[in-house]
N, C-alpha and C positions, 0 to 999 in steps of 0.2 A: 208434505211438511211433516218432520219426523218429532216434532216434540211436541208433548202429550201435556197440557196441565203444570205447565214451569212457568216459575217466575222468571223475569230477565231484568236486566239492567240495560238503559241505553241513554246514550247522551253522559253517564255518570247519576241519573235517576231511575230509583229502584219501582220497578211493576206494581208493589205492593201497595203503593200510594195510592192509587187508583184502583185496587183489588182487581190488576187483571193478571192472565195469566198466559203463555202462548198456549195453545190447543185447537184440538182438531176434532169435527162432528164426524169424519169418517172413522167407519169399524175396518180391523181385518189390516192387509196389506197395503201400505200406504209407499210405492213409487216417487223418488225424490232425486233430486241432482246428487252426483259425487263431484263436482267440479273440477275433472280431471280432465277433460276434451281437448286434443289435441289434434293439428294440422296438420296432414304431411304434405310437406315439400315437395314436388318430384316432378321431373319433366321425362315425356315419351319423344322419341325420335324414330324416323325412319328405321328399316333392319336392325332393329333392335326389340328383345320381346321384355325386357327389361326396363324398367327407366331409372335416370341418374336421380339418387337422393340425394337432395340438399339437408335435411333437417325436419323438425318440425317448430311450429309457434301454436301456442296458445291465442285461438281465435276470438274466446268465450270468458264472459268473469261470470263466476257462481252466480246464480240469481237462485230464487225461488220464493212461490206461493207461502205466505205465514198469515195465523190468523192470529186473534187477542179476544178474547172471549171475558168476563165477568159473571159471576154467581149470582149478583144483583143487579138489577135493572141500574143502567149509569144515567144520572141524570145532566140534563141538556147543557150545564152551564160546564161540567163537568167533560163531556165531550168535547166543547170548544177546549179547555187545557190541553185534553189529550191528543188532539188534533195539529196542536201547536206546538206539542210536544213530540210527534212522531211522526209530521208528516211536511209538507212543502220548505225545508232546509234546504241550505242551500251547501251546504258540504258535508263529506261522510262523517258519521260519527258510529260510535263503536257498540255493540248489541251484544252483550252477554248472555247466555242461557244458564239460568242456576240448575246445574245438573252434573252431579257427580262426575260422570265421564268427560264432561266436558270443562273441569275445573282448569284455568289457569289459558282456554281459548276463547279467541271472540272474532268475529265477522266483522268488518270495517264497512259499512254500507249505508244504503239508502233508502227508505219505503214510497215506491210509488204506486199509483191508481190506487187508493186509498175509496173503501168500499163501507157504509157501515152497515151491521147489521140489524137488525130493529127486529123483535118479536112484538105480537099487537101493540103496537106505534110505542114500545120501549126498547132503548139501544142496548143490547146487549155483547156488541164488541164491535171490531172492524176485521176486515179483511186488505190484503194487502202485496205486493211483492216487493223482494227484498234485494234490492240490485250492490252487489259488494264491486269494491274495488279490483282485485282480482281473480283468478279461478280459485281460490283459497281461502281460508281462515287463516286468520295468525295466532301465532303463542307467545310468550311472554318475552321481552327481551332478553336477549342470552350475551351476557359477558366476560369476556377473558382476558383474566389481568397476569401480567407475569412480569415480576422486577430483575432488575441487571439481564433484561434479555440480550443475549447474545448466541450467535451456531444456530442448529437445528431445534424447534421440539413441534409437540403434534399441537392441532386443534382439531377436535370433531364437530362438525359441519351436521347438527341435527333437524334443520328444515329437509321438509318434504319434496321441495323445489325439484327438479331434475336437473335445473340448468344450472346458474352462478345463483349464488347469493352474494349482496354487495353490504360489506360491512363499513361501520364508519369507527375509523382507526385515530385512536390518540397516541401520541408519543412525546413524552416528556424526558430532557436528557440532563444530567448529571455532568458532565463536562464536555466539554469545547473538542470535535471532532471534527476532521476534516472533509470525511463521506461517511455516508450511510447509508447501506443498502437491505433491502425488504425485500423478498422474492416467495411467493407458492409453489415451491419445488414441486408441487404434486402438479398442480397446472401446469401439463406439458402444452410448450411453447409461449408463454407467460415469459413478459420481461420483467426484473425487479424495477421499484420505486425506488430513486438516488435523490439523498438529498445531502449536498454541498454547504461546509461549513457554517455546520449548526453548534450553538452556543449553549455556554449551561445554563441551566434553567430556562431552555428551550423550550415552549410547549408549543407543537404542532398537530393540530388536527386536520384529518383527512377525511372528506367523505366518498364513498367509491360509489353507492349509486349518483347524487348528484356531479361527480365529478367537481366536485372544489377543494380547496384547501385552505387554513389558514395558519397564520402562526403570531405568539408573545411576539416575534422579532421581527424586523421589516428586510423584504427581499426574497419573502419563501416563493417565490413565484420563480424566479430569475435563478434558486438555490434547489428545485425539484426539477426531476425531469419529466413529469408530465406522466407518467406511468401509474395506474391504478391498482391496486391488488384484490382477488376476487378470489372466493371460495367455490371450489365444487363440490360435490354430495361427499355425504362421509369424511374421508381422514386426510386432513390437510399439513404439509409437514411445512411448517416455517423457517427460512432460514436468515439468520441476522449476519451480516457483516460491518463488524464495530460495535458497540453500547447503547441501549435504549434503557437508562434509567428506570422506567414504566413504561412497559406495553400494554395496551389496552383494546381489544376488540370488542366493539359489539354487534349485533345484529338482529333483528326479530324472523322470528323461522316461519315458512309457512306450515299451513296443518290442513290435509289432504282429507280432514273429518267429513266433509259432503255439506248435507242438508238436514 
């Protein structure tokens, strides 16, 4: 567990309330997850000294040991708040570390086995592991907005991801068009997004990890073709055919910060 005597935020309530703090009794070099572990794909065959790679996947979501410690003895009624504040949820909620380097990131997780500590019969913190959603932290959402898009222009793709990142894409149009097409020219073999007679003051949102769509006007189901668009690492060139009034992307990045 690499944080030393920080305060954190979780749930949207600050540590401070409770004067605790995360930290750690161990001295010296303290060994911690980087949540980067990855699978490789690969099958061996006969006469062959080689095997055929498929890929890899992420097997693993960051976990790790954290502890919460107190300068003052916490008292018991005091422990059930924080107990109910940090522990048997039943969906992720977000853990911020107040810590310089780590301004503007946060773990999306969960604490389980939930341990406390007591020095002669006074609690003085809990112990805990911190199961995130997946091998990563995230950073803040990142959005790009660009009016009268039309042709090519860049977007840089600054999650840590190796694979796609899936943004959720708004598009608001200015007048009555009879196709429109979206394409990640950088994603080779990527087919563009069409969508058929769209009207003004159209506003259609897209989202590419869920795979839905919706729009102000009735029939964008029947008026898309079903094609998603996906970011890869670094520099994405976008390419418009026709008018998009307001382009709009966003996405939240992952951040490869460990433990």
């Amino acid at each position: 567990m690499s944080f030393y005597g920080k305060n954190f935020i979780y749930d949207g309530k600050s540590s401070e309330l409770y004067g605790l703090v995360c930290a750690s009794t161990n001295g010296g070099e303290i060994l911690s997850s980087a949540g980067s572990n990855i699978y490789i794909i690969e099958e061996f065959i006969n006469r062959r000294e080689t095997p055929y790679f498929y890929g890899v996947s992420f097997p693993e979501k960051l976990q790790f040991d954290i502890s919460f410690y107190s300068e003052e003895p916490i008292q018991r009624q005091k422990v059930s708040e924080i107990e109910k504040w940090l522990f048997g949820l039943l969906e992720y909620k977000q853990l911020q570390i107040i810590q310089e380097d780590m301004e503007g990131i946060y773990y999306n997780c969960l604490f389980i086995n939930p341990i406390i500590s007591s020095v002669g019969n006074e609690v003085r913190g809990f112990h805990a592991t911190c199961v995130c959603d997946a091998p990563w932290a995230w950073g803040e959402e990142i959005t790009y907005t660009r009016s009268g898009a039309t042709g090519s222009f860049t977007i840089i793709n600054r999650s840590d991801n190796s694979r796609y990142t899936k943004p959720t894409i708004t598009l608001t149009f200015t007048s009555a068009q009879e196709d429109v097409s979206i394409i990640n020219a950088s994603d080779t073999g990527s087919t563009a997004m069409i969508f058929d007679e769209v009207a003004v003051d159209e506003v259609i949102e897209i989202d590419c990890n869920l795979r839905t769509i919706s729009s102000t006007e009735t029939g964008i189901v029947d008026r898309f073709n079903g094609k998603y668009m996906y970011l890869i690492p670094d520099s994405n060139t976008i390419t418009i055919v026709g008018t998009v009034g307001t382009f709009e992307l966003s996405y939240t990045p992952a951040k490869k910060v460990g433990s």
